[in-house]
C-alpha positions in Angstrom: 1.0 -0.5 13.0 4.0 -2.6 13.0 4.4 -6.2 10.6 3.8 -9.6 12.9 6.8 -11.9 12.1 4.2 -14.9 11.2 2.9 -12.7 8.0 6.2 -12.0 7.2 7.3 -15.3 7.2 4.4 -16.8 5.8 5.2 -14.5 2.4 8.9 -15.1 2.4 8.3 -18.7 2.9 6.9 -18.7 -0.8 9.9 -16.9 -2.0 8.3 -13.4 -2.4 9.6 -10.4 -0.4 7.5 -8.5 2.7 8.1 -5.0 2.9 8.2 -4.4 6.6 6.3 -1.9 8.3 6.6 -0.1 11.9 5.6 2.9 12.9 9.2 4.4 12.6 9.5 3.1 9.4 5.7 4.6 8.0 6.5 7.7 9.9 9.9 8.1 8.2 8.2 7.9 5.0 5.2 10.2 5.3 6.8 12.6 7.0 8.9 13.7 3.8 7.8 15.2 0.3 5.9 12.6 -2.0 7.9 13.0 -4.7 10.6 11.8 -2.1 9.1 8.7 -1.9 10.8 5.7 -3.7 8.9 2.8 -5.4 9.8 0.4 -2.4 8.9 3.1 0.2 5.5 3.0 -1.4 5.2 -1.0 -1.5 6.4 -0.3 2.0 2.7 1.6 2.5 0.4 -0.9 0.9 1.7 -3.7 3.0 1.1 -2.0 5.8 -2.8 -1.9 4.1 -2.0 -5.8 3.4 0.3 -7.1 6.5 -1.3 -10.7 5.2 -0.6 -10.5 1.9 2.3 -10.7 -1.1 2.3 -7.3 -3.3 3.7 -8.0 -6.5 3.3 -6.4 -10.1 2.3 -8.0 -12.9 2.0 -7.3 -17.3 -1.1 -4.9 -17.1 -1.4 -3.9 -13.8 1.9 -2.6 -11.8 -0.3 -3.6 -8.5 -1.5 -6.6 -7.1 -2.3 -8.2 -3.5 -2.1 -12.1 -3.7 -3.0 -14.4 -0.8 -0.2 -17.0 0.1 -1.7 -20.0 1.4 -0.7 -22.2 4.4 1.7 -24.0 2.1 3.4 -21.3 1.0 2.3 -20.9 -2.3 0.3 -17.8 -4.3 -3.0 -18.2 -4.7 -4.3 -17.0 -8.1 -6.2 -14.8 -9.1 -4.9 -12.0 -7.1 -7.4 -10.6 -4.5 -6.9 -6.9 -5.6 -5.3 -5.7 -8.9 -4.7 -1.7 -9.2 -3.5 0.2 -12.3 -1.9 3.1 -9.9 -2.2 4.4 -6.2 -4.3 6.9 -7.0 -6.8 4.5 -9.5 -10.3 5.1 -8.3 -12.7 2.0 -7.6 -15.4 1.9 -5.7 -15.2 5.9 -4.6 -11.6 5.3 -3.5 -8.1 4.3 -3.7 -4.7 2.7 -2.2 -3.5 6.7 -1.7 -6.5 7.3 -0.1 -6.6 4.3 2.5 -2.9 4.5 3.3 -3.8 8.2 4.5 -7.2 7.4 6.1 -4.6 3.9 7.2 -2.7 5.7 9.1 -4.7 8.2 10.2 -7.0 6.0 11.7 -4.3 3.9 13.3 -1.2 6.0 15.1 -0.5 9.7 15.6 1.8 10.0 12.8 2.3 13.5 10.7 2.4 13.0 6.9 3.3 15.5 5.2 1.1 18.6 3.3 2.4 17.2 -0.2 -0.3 14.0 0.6 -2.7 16.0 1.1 -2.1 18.2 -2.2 -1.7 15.3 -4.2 -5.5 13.5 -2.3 -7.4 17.1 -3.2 -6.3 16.9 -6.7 -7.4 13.1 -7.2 -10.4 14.2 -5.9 -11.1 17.2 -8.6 -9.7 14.8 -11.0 -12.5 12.1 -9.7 -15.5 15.3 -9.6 -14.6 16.4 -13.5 -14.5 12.9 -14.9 -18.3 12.2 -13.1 
């Protein structure tokens, strides 16, 4: 689960920053209360989901994944917008793949507090159906 220098390069070659990732680094994060979690620990997270990609932020939608071409410039539109971690599309969510993420991918413990906050999403998700 840790960055590749190229990616990283590749983004801060078009003058945007990479939030690196290594398993130290993810497991330092998770492994304390979510409401411990700063914004950049977070961006931290969805790179890890997007080691390719630039995150950035924009007017409507605090979230979005752009590609950065060979040249190093943004391509527009972004590939991915998101209104918040936890905004549903398509039956799921950045919270939900940066657990399943990291499940999936290392041995790492994250904390009960992700779990909490994943099981009330989902009761949010089953009342507004």
């Amino acid at each position: 689960m840790n960055y590749k220098e190229e990616d990283k390069k590749l983004i801060e070659s078009a003058n945007y920053r990479y939030y690196k990732f290594t398993d130290k680094i993810i497991e330092n994060i998770v492994s304390k209360e979510m409401n411990q979690v700063a914004n950049e620990e977070w961006r931290t997270l969805i790179q890890m989901l997007y080691p390719k990609n630039m995150i950035g932020s924009g007017l409507f939608q605090p979230i979005l994944i752009f590609k950065i071409n060979k040249k190093g410039k943004r391509v527009d539109p972004p590939i991915e917008a998101y209104n918040s971690l936890d905004d549903i599309q398509e039956d799921t969510c950045l919270f939900y793949r940066i657990i399943e993420h990291i499940e999936k991918n290392s041995k790492i413990k994250i904390d009960e507090s992700f779990y909490k906050f994943k099981e009330r999403i989902q009761a949010k998700e089953r009342e507004e159906k």
